[in-house]
C-alpha positions, 0 to 999 in steps of 0.5 A, a space after each residue: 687632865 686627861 686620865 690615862 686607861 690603865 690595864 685590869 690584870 687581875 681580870 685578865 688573870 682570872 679569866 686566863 685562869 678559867 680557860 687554862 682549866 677548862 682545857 686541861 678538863 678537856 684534854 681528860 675527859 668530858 666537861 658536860 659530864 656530871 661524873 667527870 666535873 664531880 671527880 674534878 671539884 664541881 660543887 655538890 652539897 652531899 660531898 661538902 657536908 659529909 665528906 667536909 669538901 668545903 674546897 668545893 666553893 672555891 674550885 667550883 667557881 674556875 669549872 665550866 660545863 662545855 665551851 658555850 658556858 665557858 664563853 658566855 662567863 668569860 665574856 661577861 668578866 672581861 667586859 664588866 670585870 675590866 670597867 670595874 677593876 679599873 674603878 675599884 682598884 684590885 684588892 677590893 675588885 678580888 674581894 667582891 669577885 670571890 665572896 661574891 662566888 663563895 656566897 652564890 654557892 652558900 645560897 645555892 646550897 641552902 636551897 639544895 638542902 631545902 629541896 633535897 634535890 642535890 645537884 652538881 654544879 659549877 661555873 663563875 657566873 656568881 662571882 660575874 653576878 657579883 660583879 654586876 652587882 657591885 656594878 649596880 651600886 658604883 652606877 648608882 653613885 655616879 649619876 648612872 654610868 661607870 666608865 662607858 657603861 651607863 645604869 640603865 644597860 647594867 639594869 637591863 642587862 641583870 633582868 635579863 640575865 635573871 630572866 633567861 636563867 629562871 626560864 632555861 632548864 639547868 641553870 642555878 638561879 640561886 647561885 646569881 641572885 647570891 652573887 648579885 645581891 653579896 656584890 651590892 651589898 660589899 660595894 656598898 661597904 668598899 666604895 667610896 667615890 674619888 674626889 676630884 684632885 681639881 676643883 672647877 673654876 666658876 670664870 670665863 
């Protein structure tokens, strides 16, 4: 039996909400501005620590620093967020999404307090890493593809994306090696393959 494509709602949903806020910030103010993107809710270590702004992880996550960046996440999510949704069902799609986010920014942070170079930053990509990652590991289950994507395009697309960030200026690393790895490793945890409701018979 031919299996029917369904929608991935949740994917459509979150990608609608981060365009949503983008232009809201618009309207008010500059979003490659610093300033603006702090007063906002962008993640800055300093402020989570000693004014217990922990929401910061979170609202973070739905920021963008111009359109370009906004562009660039949201095509990654529709792309891969879809295929993946699609696999894993919703609940454990938006558990990888967000722990995945919350964990990018924990790692990110651990690094600024290493360096004592504290910065404001924002954006989904470590959520989308995690995403990829999760990705990574449901390929690996199913001989190297899942749905039209094969393994071989996920890993080289995740080197890459890995590379371009470690070798471009303002970009935070830290945040999509943390995202990446935490949706492996809950993927890990969450999936299991679907067996198949018929089985193939071996006659002519």
């Amino acid at each position: 039996m031919k299996k029917t494509k369904g929608k991935a709602y949740c994917t459509i949903i979150l990608a609608a909400m981060n365009v949503i806020l983008f232009f809201y910030l618009t309207f008010q103010g500059m979003t490659e501005d610093g300033e603006f993107m702090l007063e906002h809710g962008a993640m800055y270590v300093p402020y989570m620590l000693e004014r217990e702004e922990y929401y910061r992880l979170f609202t973070s996550m739905f920021m963008h620093f111009g359109f370009e960046h906004l562009i660039n996440n949201m095509v990654m999510l529709l792309v891969i967020g879809w295929t993946l949704e699609l696999e894993l069902g919703r609940i454990r799609f938006l558990l990888i999404y967000f722990l995945s986010g919350f964990c990018g920014n924990i790692c990110s942070a651990f690094w600024d307090i290493s360096t004592q170079d504290f910065v404001v930053s924002a954006g989904a990509s470590g959520a989308i890493f995690g995403i990829v990652g999760a990705m990574l590991y449901v390929a690996l289950r199913n001989r190297g593809r899942i749905g039209d994507i094969s393994g071989r395009g996920l890993v080289f697309m995740t080197v890459f994306s890995l590379y371009f960030g470690l070798t471009s200026a303002g970009v935070d690393n830290f945040a999509h090696i943390g995202g990446l790895v935490s949706g492996f490793v809950m993927a890990v945890l969450l999936y299991w393959k679907r067996k198949s409701k018929y089985r193939r018979s071996s006659g002519c």
